[in-house]
N, C-alpha and C positions, 0 to 999 in steps of 0.2 A: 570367486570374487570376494573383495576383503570392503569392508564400507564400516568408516567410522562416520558415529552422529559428535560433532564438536558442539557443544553447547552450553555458552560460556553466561547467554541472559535469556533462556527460554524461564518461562512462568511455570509454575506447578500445574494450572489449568491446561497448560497449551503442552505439556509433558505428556498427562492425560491423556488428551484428548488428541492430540496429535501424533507427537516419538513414540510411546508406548504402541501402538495402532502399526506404525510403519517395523518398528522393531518385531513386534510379534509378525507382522507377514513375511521379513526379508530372515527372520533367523534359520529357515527351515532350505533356505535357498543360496545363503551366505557366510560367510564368517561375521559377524555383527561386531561391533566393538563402538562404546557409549562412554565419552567421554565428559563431564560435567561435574560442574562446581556444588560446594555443601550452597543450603539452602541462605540468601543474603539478598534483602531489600526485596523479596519476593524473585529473587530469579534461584535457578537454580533447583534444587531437587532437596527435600528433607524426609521426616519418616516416615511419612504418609507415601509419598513417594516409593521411597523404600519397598515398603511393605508391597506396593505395587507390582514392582519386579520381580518377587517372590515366583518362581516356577518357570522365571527365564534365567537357568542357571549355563548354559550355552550359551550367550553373550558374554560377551567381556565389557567388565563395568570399568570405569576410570574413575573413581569420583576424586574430586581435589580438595580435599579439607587440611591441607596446609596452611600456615600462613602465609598471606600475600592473595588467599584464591580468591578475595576481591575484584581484586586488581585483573581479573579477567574479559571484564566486564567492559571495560576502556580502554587500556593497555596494559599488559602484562608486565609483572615486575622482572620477571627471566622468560622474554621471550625466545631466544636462542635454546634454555633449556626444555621450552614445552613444546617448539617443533621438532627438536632433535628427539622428543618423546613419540612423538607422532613419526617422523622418521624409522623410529625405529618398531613400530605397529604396520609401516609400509602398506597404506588403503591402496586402494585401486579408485575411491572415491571416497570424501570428506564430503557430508553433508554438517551444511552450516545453520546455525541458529545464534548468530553474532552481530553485537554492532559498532563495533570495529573491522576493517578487513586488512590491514596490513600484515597482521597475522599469519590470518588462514592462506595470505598471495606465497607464504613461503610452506606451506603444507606438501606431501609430495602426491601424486594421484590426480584427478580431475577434482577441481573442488565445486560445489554447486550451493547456493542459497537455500534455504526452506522460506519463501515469502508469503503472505496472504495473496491471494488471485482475484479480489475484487475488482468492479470496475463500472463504479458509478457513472450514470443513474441507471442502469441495468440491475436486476434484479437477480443476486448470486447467493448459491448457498455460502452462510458466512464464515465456514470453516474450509472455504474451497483453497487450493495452496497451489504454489507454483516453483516450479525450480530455473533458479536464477543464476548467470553467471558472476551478477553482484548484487546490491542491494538498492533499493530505488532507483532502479533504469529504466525511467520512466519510457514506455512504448515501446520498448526493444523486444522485437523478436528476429526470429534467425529467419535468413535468406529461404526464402517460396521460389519456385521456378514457376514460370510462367500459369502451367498448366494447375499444381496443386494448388496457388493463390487462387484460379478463379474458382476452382472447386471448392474450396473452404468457404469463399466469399458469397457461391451460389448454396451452400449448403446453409449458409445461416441467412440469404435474404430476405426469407418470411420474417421471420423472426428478427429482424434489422427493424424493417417495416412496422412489425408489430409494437417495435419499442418507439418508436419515432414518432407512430401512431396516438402512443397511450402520453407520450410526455409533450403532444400538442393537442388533445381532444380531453383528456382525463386531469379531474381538477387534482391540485390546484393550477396545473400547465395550461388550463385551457382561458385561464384569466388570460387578459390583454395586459399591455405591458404597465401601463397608468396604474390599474385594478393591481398589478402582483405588487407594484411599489409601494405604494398605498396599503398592502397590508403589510408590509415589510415594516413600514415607516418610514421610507427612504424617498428625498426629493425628486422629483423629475425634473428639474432643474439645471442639475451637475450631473457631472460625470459618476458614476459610480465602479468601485476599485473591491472587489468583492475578494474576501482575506479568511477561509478556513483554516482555522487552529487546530495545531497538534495537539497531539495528548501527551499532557504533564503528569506524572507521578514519580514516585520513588524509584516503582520496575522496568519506568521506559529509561534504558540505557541509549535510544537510537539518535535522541537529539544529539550527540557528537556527530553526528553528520547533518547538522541544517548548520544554515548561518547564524540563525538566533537561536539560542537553546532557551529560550524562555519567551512564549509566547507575549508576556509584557515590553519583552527589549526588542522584539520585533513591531508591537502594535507602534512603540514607540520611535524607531524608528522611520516606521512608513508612516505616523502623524506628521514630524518635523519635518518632511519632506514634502508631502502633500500640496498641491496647491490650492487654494480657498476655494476655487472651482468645481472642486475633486471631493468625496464625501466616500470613508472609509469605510464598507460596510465586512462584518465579521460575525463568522459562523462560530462556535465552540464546540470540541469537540464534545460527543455525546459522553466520552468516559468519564470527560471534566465534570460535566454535569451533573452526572451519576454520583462522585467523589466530593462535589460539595467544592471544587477547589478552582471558584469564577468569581470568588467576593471581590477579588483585588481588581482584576479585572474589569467588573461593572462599575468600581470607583474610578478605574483610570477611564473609562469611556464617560463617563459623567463630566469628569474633569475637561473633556473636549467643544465642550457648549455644542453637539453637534456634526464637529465634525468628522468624530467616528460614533460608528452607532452599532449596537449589538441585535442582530436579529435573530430571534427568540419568536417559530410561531407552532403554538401549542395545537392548532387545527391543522397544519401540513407535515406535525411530526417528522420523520425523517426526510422529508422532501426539503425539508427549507432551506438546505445549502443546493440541492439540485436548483431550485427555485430560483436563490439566489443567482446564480449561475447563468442561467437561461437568459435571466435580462440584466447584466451588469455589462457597464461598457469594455473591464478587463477584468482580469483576475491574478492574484500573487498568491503564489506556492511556495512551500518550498519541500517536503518529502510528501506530501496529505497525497492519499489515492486519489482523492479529488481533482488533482487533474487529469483525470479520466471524463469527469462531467467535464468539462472545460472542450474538452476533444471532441466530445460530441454534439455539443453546443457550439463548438467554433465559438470558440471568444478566444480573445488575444490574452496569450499570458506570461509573466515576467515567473523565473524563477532565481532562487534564494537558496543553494543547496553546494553542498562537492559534490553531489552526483551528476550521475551522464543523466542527458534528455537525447531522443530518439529525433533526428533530424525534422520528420516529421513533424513532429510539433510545432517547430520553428518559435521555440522558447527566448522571449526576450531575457536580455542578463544584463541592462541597464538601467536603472530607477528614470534617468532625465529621458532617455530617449525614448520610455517605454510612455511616458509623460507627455510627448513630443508628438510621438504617434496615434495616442489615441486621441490627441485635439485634433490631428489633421486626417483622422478618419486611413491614416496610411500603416496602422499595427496590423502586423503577420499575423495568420490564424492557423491551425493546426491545416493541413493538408486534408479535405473530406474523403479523399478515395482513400488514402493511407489509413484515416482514422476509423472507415468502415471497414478497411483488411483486419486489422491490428483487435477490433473487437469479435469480428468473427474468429480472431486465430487466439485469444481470449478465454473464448468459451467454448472454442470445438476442439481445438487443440494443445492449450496451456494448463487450465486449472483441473484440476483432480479433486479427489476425499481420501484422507487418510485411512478412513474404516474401512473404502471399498474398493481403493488400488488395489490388483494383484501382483504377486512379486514379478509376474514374467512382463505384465506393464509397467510398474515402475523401473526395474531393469530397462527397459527398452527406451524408458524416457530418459536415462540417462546416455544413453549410448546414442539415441536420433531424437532429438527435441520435438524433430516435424514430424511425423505420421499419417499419411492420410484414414487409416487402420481406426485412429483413435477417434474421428471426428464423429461419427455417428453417436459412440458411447458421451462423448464431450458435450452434445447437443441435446443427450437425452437426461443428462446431468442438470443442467441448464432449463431444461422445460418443466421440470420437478417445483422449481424457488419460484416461476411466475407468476403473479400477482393477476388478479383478472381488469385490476384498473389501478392508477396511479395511490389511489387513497388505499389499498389494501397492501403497496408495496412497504 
């Protein structure tokens, strides 16, 4: 088996702690072959890196320090010559770490995603990963037959239970609706339109697939649209936060008298977008894992993306009508049966760890997505990150 890793905007962290980790278990089992750019705006691999690979001389490296090897990152400046390159490496499988995909669609072999496997408001180890046939599909998983859906379903129903339990008994979920708005800040009044922001910096290449690549031309968008009725509320992401890069932001929401508003709560730390969630009349997305909380919350949600949404969801993709529906109480919610398959098949049987895949399970995940083999190990994965209440998650 021949398995190239394409990796055109992986981070040096996530090189680390992720590629490194799968490369060292598949070499002793594969032909390996690692193909990635010099290091540029944080993606990519440089000497620290380097240094890293040191003793995996059995791989075949590719690195691209050409000119142009930028231009990887978005679109290629000779895409024809970098599949014809891959072409003639002939994988059997292309593992991806790209965000762009027109690409890797002309690759030859099976090609698969490396994604994160989160799936808020559950509590997951946060290097859990998943392999994907693309990249933000949102709820997709592959066909269950009758028999393995109820088993997976019935394997994680404690644990359904248990989560369902903690995010309506365990504060701050256990507030009443009045009580969560009231610390939010947010009117009971109007309608509330709850807006989790991406994360902006220099290494996220992935905003070429939202609608708005910039969190302000989105906020601002969904302000001019807004009805006076309607009261904007918006999460940041935590990386923003961390990076210092919300100044503009908090001016543009000031500039609203109101009617958007940044919720910022320093006592429900990472709960506040769950939080939010739980009691917002809808919710707009557009790539955020967070519509994940949305699915298990059932709330109606409008998305903003080229990517696919999983039927299930029953993802609005109209601003007026999404407008329309929540006044008349008639907007689509995520499917609840679907949405409690889709989280047990999640965690028992999608996300993995780099450091503790073995090559004969990652093989097999790429040849059978479903396994019922895997589910036990998937569940015991999953009971490790559990929080004993809402405020320790």
């Amino acid at each position: 088996m021949r398995i190239l890793f394409y990796l055109p905007v992986v981070t040096p962290l996530w090189f680390e702690e992720v590629i490194l980790p799968l490369v060292r278990t598949l070499r002793a089992h594969a032909e390996v072959h690692v193909l990635v750019p010099l290091l540029w705006r944080n993606t990519g691999i440089g000497t620290a890196q380097l240094t890293e690979c040191a003793g995996l001389g059995d791989v075949h490296w590719h690195v691209v320090d050409g000119a142009g090897h930028e231009s990887l990152r978005t679109a290629p400046d000779d895409p024809e010559g970098l599949i014809a390159f891959v072409r003639s490496i002939a994988p059997d499988y292309v593992l991806c770490r790209s965000a762009e995909t027109d690409t890797a669609a002309a690759f030859p072999g099976t090609v698969r995603y490396l994604m994160e496997a989160g799936a808020p408001p559950l509590a997951m180890d946060p290097w859990a990963l998943a392999l994907h046939e693309g990249i933000f599909d949102f709820g997709a998983m592959p066909e269950l037959d009758a028999d393995a859906g109820e088993q997976v379903e019935a394997a994680f129903a404690s644990r359904w239970e248990e989560a369902c339990d903690r995010h309506a008994h365990s504060w701050p979920y256990s507030l009443s609706r009045s009580e969560a708005l009231a610390l939010m800040g947010l009117p009971e009044d109007r309608r509330i339109v709850a807006v989790p922001l991406e994360y902006e910096h220099e290494e996220n290449f992935y905003p070429i697939q939202h609608r708005f690549a910039r969190n302000l031309d989105l906020v601002a968008h969904l302000a001019a649209w807004l009805p006076p009725d309607f009261v904007l509320a918006l999460t940041n992401h935590p990386l923003n936060r961390l990076h210092g890069a919300d100044a503009e932001l908090r001016g543009m929401v000031e500039g609203y008298g109101g009617r958007v508003r940044l919720v910022e709560l320093a006592e429900a730390g990472a709960a506040s977008t769950n939080l939010l969630v739980k009691h917002c009349d809808g919710m707009v997305v557009q790539n955020s894992k967070c519509f994940a909380a949305g699915a298990f919350f059932g709330r109606p949600m409008l998305r903003m993306s080229r990517r696919r949404s999983a039927a299930w969801l029953r993802m609005h993709d109209d601003l007026d009508a999404f407008v329309r529906a929540l006044r008349d109480g008639s907007a689509a919610v995520p499917d609840a049966d679907a949405a409690r398959r889709w989280f047990a098949w999640r965690v028992a049987g999608e996300a993995f760890g780099a450091k503790t895949v073995g090559a004969a399970e990652f093989s097999e995940r790429l040849r059978a997505p479903a396994s019922p083999a895997r589910w036990e190990g998937g569940l015991a994965r999953y009971d490790q990150h559990q929080p004993r209440s809402c405020e320790d998650a």
